[in-house]
Each structure stands twice: as C-alpha cells, then as structure tokens.
N, C-alpha and C positions, 0 to 999 in steps of 0.2 A: 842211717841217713835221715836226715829232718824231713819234714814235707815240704818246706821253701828248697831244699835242694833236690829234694825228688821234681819237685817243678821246673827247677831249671832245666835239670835233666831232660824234661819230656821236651820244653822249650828247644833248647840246643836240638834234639834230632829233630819238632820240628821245621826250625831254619833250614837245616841240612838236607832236610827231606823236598822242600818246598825248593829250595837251589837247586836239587839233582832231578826233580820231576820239571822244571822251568830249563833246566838243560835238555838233559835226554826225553821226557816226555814221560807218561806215568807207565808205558808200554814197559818203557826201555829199561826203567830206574829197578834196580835192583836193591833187596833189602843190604847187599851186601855194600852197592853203592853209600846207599843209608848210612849204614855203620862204618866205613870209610869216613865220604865228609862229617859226618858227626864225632867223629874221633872217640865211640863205644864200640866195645864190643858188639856180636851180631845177637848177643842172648841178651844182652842189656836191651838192646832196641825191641827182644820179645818177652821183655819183662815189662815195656809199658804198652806196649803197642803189638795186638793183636795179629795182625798184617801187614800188607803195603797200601791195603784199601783203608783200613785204620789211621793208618798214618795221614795219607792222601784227605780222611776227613777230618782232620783237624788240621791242616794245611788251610784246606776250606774255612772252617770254622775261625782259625786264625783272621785270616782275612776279613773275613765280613765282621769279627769282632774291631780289628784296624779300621776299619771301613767308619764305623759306626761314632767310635770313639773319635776319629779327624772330624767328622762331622759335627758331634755334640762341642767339642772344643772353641771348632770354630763359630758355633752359631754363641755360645757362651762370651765370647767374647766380645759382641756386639751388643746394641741397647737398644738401636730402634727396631722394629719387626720391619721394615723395609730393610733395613742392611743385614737381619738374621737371614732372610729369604734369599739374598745373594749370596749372603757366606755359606748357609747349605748349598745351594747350587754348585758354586764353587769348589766346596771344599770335594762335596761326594763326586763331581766330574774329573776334578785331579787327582784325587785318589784312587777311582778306578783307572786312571789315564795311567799311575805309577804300576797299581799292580795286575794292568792289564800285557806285559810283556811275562809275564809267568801262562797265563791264559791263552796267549797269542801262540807259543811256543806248544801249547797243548793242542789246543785249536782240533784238532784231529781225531781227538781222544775224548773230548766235552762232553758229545753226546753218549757216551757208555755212561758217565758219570750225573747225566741231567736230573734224574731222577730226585738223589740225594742231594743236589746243586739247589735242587726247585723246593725241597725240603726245609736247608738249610737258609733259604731264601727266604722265605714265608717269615718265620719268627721277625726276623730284622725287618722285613716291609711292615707288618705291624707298630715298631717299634719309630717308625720311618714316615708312617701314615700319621703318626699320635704328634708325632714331632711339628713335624707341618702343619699340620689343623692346629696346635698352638703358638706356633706363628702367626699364622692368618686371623686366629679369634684373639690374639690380642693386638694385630693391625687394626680391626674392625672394631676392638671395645676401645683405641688411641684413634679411631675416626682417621685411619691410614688407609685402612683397606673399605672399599666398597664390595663387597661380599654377601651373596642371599642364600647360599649354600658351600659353606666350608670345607663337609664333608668329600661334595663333589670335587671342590678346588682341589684341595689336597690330594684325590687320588689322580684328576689330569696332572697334577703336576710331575705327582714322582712316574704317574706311566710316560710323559713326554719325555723325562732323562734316562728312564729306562729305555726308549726307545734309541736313544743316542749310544748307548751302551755296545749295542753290537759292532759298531766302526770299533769304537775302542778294545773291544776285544779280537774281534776274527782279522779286521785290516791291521795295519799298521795305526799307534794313534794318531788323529790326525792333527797336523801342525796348527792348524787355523781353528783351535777347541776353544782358547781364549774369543775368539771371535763371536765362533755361534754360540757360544754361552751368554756371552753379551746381549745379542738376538733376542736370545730366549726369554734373559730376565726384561730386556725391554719390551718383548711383546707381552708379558705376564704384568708389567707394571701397567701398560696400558689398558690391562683391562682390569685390572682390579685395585687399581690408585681412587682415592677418593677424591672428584674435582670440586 
C-alpha cells in the first residue's frame, strides 16, 4: 500500500470515527462501531490506530486543523486588513458553529477529554494569535487601524470569540450568530479604526 493510500485509509476511519462518536458519544462508540462505519476491518483500524482514545485525538486534531485551514482561506481572500478582520471572525464563528453539532452531542463526555482538548488547543491559539497581530500591524502600517499595542489587541480579540464559543458548543448554536458577530466586529471597528 503507498503512503497516499495508507492516508486515506486513516482518513476514512477518521470520518467514521468522528460520525459515530457525534452519534453515540465517545462513551458509547465502539471500535467495532468504527470498523463498521468505516467499512475496515477491526485489525485494520488497530493497525493505524492505537485505541478509541487515538482515534478520538485525531478526530480532535482533524478539526482544529479544518478549523484553521477555513480561517486562513478566508482571510487570504481578502486585501484590506479591515475585511481580513471580518473574514476571520467570521469564518472561525461558523466553523465552529458547523462542527459544534459533533461537540454538542459529546457535551457530556468534554470534560474527561479537556486535558488533551486544552493541549491540542494551545498549538492553533499560537498559530491564531500570529495571525491576528498580522492583521492588525498591517491595519496600523495602511494607517487603518489605530493601534498602541497589537499584541494585547490580538489576544482580546481571539479571547472575546473564544468566549462565544461555549453557546456554540454546550447549547444549541444560536440562530442570531450572524448578528452578534456583526456586534462584535462593529464594536472592534470602533475602537480601533483610525478617524
């Protein structure tokens, strides 16, 4: 087998894995469920994958790599740092908003897992912090932003979407997300738009 299709491989179970843990919950989900929806055998699935906790972190890992990737996309697509700043906002609120229905379904089970949730977190908030402070320092070197500390910008910013975060996952997501996002980036432009 090539390495492009040993990847697929791990790929396919974990979709399957990520389906059947967003069904039954990680309690419930059986390796044998695994190897069911994945349509491998149950030695194939411990030929790439150690466990069901193996499995479950790259599920993880999947995500916040999706997660990352919507984000950079969408801020690439943009040219002024005013509309990069939106389009991240936007992109990472509805991206968590889509795969906050896997999360929501776990809900129960989170906290056994936080540990390595808060682990896998860490790298991407890095990666998340770097992002945004080069947004905002090239608002400020385009005389867009009024900005005396970028650093600090940058991390109120992403701790205030982190804080919205929680509806999106433990409640239901909420309908009105287009709204307060709106809110959000207009109370952010008003402070740091340059008049």
């Amino acid at each position: 087998m090539t390495p492009e299709e040993k990847e697929n491989v791990r790929t396919m179970i974990v979709e399957a894995a990520a389906t059947m843990f967003g069904k039954y919950g990680y309690k419930k989900t059986t390796m044998d469920d695994i190897a069911l929806a994945s349509r491998k055998g149950k030695t194939a699935i411990y030929y790439y994958y150690k466990n069901k906790e193996d499995i479950f972190r790259a599920v993880i890992d999947k995500e916040a790599k999706m997660l990352s990737e919507e984000i950079l996309r969408a801020v690439s697509k943009e040219q002024k740092p005013v509309e990069k700043l939106k389009a991240y906002i936007n992109a990472r609120m509805h991206t968590l908003k889509n795969v906050a229905t896997f999360y929501n379904a776990m809900k129960s089970e989170l906290l056994d897992h936080l540990n390595f949730m808060n682990k896998t977190r860490l790298n991407y908030d890095k990666a998340e912090l770097m992002l945004v402070s080069s947004i905002l320092m090239e608002g400020v070197n385009q005389k867009e932003f009024s900005i005396s500390d970028i650093e600090s910008t940058a991390t109120t910013i992403v701790a205030l979407l982190k804080g919205m975060e929680i509806p999106l996952i433990i409640e239901t997501a909420p309908s009105d997300l287009d709204d307060r996002l709106e809110k959000i980036i207009n109370l952010l432009y008003n402070g740091i738009l340059k008049r």
